[in-house]
Structure formats: C-alpha cells, structure tokens
N, C-alpha and C positions, 0 to 999 in steps of 0.2 A: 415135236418135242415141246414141252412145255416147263417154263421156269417158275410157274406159279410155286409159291409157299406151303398152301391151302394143306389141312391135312386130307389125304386121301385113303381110302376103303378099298383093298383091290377086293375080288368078288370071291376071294374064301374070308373076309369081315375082318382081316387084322390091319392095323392104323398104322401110319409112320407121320411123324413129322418130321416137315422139312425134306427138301431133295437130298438124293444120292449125285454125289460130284461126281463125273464120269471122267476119268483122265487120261488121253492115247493120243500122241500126235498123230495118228492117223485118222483125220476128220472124221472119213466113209463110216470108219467101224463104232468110233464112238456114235455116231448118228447114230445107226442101228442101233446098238445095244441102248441107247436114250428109249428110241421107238421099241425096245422090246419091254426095258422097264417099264413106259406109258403103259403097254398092252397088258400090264399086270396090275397095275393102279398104279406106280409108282413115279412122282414127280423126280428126274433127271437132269442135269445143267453139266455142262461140258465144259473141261478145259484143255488146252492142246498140248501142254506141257506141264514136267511140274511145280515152277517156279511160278505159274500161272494160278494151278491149284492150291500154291501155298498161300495165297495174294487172295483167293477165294473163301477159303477158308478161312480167312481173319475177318473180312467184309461180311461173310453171310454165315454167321452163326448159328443159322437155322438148318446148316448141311447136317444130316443126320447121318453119311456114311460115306465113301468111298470104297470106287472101284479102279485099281491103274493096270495101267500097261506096264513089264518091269523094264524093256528095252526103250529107253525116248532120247533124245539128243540133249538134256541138257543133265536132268539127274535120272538116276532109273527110279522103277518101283521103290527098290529098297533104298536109297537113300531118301525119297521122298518121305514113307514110312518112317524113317532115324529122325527128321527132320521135324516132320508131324509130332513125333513123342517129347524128340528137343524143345519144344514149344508148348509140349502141353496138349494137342489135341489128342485126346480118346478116342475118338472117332473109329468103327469097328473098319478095316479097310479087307480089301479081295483085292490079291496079285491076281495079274493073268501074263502069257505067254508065250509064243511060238513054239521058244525056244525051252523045253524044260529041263532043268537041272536040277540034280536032287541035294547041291549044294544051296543055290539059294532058294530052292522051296525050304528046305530047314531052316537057312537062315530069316525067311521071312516070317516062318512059325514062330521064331524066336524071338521075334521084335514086338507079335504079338496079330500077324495078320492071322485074319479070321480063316482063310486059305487061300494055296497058289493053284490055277485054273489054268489049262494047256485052252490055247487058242488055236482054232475056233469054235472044236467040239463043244468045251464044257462051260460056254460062256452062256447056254443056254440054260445052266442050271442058277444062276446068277437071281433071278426073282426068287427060286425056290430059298434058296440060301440065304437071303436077306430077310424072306419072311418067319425061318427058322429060328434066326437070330434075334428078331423082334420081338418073336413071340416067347423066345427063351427071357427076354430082358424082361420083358413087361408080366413075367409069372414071378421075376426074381425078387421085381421092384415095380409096384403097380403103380408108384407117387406117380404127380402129373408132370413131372419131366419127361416123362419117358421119349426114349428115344431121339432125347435133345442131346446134340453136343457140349460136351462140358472142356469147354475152352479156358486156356491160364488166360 
C-alpha cells in the first residue's frame, strides 16, 4: 500500500489526485481493498475507524474520496458520511456492507453517497466506480482542481 500523493495513471489513462481514504475497522480487508486500489493506479491510505477518518480528512486535504465500512464501533458509515457533510467535505464517498439493508442503502443515497456495495462480492467493482466518477467529474468540470476535495 502506498500513501504517496503523486497523481497517478491507472492503465485505461484517467488521473486522480490524491488518495482514496479507505475506512474498515477491520485491518485485513482494508489492506486488500488498498492492495486492489494499488493494482488499478489508485493511491490508498487507511483508517481503522471513523473518528480516525474524520481527523484525516482535515490533515490531508489532498484525499480525493472515500470508501467505508457502514458497520464500525465507534460511528458507522452513515453517521460518518452526516458528519463529513456537517463539516463541509464533498468528498464523493462508497458505503459498503455485510449486512445489506435497503433502509440504509436509501438512506445513504440520500446523504449523497456515490453507492452502497454488499461486501465482499461488489467491492471488486470499487476501482471501476471510482474511475466512472472521475471521469464523469473531469468531462463536467475540466479546471485544474479536478478531483481535489473541496473542504470548509
């Protein structure tokens, strides 16, 4: 896993700056899913919780997205997401799940997450999704921010 900045190319040519924050108290799987981002181009940084991620997300203004767990011990997904918006960051986010329910997969469309992902199957679709999303940004809005977070 790599916490370099640098912007990266994965190998169909679209750019992201800045890492995707990866946030699952469960070390193992965020590792992987970092090491799968890597395997796409995509620079990854981990945090174990989300009080962790929200502490990160002030510090490294250079996170250009978010992916969480919605089950953690301290807040879930979706209050993290409230929390993020409470504050200001935009940052496109992906729930993911075990456990799916079609209460808060709505409720998490509603906050504004980009979408809720049943774990473990669909976590593979996770680079696809993120480069969708880029490259929808960057046809929207080709200025040189792109794909920077715009933090209060």
């Amino acid at each position: 896993m790599t916490e370099s900045t640098d912007r990266r190319r994965s190998a169909a040519g679209w750019a992201l700056r800045g890492p995707i924050l990866i946030v699952d108290d469960e070390r193992l799987l965020a590792a992987e899913l970092a090491e799968m981002l890597d395997d796409a181009g995509i620079v990854a940084i981990c945090a174990g919780s989300a009080l962790e991620a929200l502490d990160l997300l002030v510090e490294r203004e250079e996170i250009a997205g978010v992916v969480t767990d919605l089950k953690m011990p301290d807040l879930n997904g979706l209050q993290l997401l409230r929390a993020m918006r409470e504050r200001g960051h935009r940052h496109p986010v992906i729930i993911m799940s075990r456990h799916v329910d079609q209460g808060e997969r709505d409720q998490a469309l509603e906050l504004g997450a980009l979408c809720y992902l049943a774990k473990p199957c669909d976590i593979c679709a996770i680079p696809e999704l993120l480069r969708r999303h880029f490259s929808d940004v960057r046809a929207a809005d080709p200025g040189p921010d792109l794909g920077l977070p715009r933090s209060a």
